[in-house]
C-alpha positions as CSV (number, residue, x, y, z in Angstrom):
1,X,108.6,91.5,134.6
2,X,109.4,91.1,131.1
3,X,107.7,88.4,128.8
4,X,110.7,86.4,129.1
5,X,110.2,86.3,132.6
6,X,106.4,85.6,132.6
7,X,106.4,82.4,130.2
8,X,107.6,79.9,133.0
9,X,107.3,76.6,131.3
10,X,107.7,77.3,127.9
11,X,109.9,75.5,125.9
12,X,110.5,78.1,122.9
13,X,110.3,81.9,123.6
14,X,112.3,83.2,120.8
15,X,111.1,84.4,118.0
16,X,110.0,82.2,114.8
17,X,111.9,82.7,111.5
18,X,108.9,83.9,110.0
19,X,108.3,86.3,112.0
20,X,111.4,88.2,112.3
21,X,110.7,90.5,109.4
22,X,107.6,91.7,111.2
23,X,107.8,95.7,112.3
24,X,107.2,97.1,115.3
25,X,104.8,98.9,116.4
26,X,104.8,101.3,119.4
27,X,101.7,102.6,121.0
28,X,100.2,104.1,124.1
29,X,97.1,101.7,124.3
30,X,96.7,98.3,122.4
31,X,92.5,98.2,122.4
32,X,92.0,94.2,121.6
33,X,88.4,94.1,120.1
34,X,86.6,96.5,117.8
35,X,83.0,95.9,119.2
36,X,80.7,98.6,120.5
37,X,83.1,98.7,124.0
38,X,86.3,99.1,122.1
39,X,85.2,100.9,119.1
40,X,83.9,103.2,122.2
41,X,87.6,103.3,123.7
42,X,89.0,104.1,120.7
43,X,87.2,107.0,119.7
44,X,87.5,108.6,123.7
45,X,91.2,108.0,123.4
46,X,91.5,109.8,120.4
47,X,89.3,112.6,121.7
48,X,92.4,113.0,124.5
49,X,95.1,112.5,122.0
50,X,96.1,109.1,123.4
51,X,98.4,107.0,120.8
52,X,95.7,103.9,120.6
53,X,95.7,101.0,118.2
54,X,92.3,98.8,118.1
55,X,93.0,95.3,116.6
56,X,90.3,92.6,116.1
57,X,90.3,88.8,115.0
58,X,87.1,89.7,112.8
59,X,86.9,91.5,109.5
60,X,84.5,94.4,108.6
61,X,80.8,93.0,108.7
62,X,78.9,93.0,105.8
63,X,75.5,94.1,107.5
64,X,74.9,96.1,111.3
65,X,75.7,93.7,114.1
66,X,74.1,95.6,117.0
67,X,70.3,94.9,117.0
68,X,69.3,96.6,119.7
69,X,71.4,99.9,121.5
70,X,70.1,101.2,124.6
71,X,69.4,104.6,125.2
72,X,72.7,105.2,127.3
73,X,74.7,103.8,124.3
74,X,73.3,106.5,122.1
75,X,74.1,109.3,124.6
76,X,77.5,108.3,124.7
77,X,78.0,108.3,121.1
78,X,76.3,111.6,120.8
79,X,79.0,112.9,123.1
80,X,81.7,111.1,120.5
81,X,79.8,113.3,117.7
């Protein structure tokens, strides 16, 4: 199915005059969200040489966000080195 196909109902599909100097970008894996789950994807994907490309709707955080990681957490980043 393409994305065509997929937006039933929706009056205007092609693309905005703004936007059609963008580039494209081709990846593997698109990882939507750079939080300890997908900052976690990332790095196991690029362990296994897997084209991946993390994006997020939040900048860089000026001070540590995670207040508490479990032990588990910590094992698996370990493994990460």
């Amino acid at each position: 199915m393409t994305i065509e196909e997929s937006c039933v109902g929706t009056s205007d599909i092609s693309p905005r005059a703004e936007d059609a100097d963008m580039d494209l970008i081709e990846t593997d894996v698109l990882v939507v969200g750079a939080g300890p789950a997908g900052l976690t994807l990332s790095a196991l994907l690029a362990l296994l040489g897997v084209d991946a490309l993390t994006v997020t709707k939040y900048g860089t955080a000026n001070s540590p966000r995670a207040h508490i990681t479990n032990q588990r957490a910590v094992e698996i980043l370990r493994l990460l080195g």
